[in-house]
Structures are given as structure tokens and as C-alpha cells.
N, C-alpha and C positions, 0 to 999 in steps of 0.2 A: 433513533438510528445513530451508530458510530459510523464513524470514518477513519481509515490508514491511505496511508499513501505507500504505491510501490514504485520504485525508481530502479531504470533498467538502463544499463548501459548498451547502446542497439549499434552503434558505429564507434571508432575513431578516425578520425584524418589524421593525412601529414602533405604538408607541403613545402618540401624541402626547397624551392627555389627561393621560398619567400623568407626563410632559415637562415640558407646561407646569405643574402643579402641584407637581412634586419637584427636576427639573433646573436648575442656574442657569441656561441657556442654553435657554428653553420651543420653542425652535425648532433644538435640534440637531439634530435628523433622523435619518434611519438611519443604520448603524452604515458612516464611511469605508473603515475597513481591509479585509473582506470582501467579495467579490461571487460573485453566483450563478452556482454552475460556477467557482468556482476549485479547480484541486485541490494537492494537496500529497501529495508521494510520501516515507514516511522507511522508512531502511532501516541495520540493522546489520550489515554487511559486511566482513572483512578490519581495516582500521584508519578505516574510515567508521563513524560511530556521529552519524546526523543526530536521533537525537531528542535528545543534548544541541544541535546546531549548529544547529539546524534551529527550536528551541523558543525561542533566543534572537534577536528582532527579526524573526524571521518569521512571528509568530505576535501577535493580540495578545496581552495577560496574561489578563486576561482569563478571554478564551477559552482559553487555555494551563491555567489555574487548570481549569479545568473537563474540559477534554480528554486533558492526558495522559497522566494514570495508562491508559484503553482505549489510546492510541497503545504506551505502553509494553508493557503485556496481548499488542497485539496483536504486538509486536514479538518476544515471547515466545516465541509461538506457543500464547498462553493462551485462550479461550475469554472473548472481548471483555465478553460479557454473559450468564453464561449461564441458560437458562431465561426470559430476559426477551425475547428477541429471536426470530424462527421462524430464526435462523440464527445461530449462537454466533461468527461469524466478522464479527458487522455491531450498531452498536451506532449507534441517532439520540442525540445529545445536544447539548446548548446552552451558550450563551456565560451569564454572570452578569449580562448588562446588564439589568435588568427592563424597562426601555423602549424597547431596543432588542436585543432578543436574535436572535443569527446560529445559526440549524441547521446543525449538520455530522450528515454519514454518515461512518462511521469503519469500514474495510473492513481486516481481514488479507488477508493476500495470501501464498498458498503457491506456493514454488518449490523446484524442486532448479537444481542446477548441475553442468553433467558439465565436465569439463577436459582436455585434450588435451595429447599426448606431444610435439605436433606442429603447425604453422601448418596450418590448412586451406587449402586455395583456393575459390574462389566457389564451383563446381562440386559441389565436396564437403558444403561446409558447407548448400547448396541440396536435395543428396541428402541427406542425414542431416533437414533440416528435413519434409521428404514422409514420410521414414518415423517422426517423433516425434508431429507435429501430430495423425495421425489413431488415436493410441495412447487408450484409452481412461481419461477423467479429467486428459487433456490441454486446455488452455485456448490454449496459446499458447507459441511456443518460438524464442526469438531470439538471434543471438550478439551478444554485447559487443565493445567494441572491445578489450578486452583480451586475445578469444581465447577466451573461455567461450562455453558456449552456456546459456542460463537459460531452465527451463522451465515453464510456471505450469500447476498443478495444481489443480484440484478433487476431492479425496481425497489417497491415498494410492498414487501411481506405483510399482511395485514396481522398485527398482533395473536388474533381471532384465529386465525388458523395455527400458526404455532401452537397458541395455547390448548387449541383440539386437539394437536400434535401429542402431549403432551398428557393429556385428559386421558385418552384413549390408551396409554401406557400406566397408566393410573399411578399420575403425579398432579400436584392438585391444588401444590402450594408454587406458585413459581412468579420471577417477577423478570418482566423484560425489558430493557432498557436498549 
């Protein structure tokens, strides 16, 4: 099983009372760097490893300061928050501004990855997509341009059924990780 982590910007505050009596600038305003509905996708892959790349200049500090130990959790495949959340996979937390604090959703994201002996054609790779998608505890299953097909789970996919997935479109060599 891989893991990504998705990071959602779900709110901003502002609290301008506590601005004008604490901040040098009583009229900074809400927070520039974030907006509602940005998201941000990290993911450790192969020789991609974007939560170091990803947390520098993409991020504010900030918010980075506060966020990434869950981003990292989640990158894990660890259990984001658990017991505090109705879902160990989802964690709300906040930036350190007091006067201007940004909400993020901080989401794992479960995937396998089957790999192939062989280049598919459209045809194929369309067939195999019909018989994965409707697999149960399947989310969603798309190929990369590299030639993988990634397939996002809710639970735990049993290898065995992919691989019949896969059987049944008569592919034969395949290896999933």
C-alpha cells in the first residue's frame, strides 16, 4: 500500500481587533499566501519525496510549523490523528497566525500501484479500468504517464482481486506494490 497526503485549505480567519492592537501593521488583513480551495497534493514515490520539496517555499512557515508532522503521519500510512478525528485518515488543523489563522483538512490518501510487463494500448488500459473501478473499496483508478495504473482505495484491496482484474483482460505479467 502507498500513501499521499491531500492538504485543503477549508477556512481563513481574521481578526482584526486583535491586529489592530498587537500587529505593527493594524490593517494587514487576512492571511495573502493561502486561499479557499487551494489544495496541495505530496507524495513519496520512487525518487520523489515532496514533503521535503514540497514544504520549502510552498508552504508558508508558518503553517508548515504547524502542519507537517500530520502531512508526514500521513505520508506514513499512520493514523493522521487518532481517536480525535471520526476518521484516523483526516486531521482539521491550523496555521500559528492568532490573527489571522488559515484552516487546512489534511487527508491520507490510500493507493496501490499494479505495473506492467508491457505498454498497454488505449483499448486495454480502458478494459482493465471497467473491471478495477467497480471492485469493491475502490475509489478510483487511473494510469500515469509512466505506464502504471494507480489505484485509490478505501480499505484494504486484496492484491488477488486486482490481479483477477487484470487476468480477465489478459494481462498476466503484472506486479503490485
Amino acid at each position: 500500500m502507498q500513501h499521499k497526503c491531500k492538504l485543503t485549505v477549508i477556512d481563513k480567519k481574521l481578526y482584526p481587533d486583535l491586529q489592530e492592537k498587537y500587529i505593527s501593521d493594524p490593517n494587514a488583513g487576512a492571511c495573502p499566501f493561502y486561499h479557499v480551495g487551494d489544495e496541495f497534493i505530496f507524495e513519496r514515490y520512487g525518487h520523489a519525496d515532496d514533503f521535503w520539496t514540497m514544504g520549502r517555499g510552498k508552504q508558508c512557515s508558518e503553517a508548515w510549523d504547524c502542519i507537517s508532522r500530520y502531512i508526514y503521519a500521513a505520508l506514513q500510512g499512520g493514523a493522521i490523528m487518532h481517536g480525535w478525528t471520526n476518521d484516523d485518515r483526516i486531521m482539521i488543523a491550523c496555521c500559528n497566525d492568532g490573527t489571522r489563522p488559515v484552516i487546512f483538512k489534511i487527508e491520507r490518501i490510500d493507493y496501490k500501484v499494479i505495473h506492467f510487463d508491457r505498454e498497454l494500448d488505449d483499448d486495454k488500459k480502458s478494459l482493465l479500468i471497467s473491471k478495477i473501478k467497480p471492485l469493491d473499496d475502490v475509489i478510483n483508478a487511473e494510469f500515469h504517464k509512466e505506464g502504471f495504473l494507480e489505484v485509490t482505495v478505501d480499505g484494504d484491496v486484496e492484491d488477488d482481486k486486482l490481479k483477477a482484474a487484470a487476468f480477465s483482460c489478459g494481462l498476466d505479467h503484472i506486479y503490485i506494490e
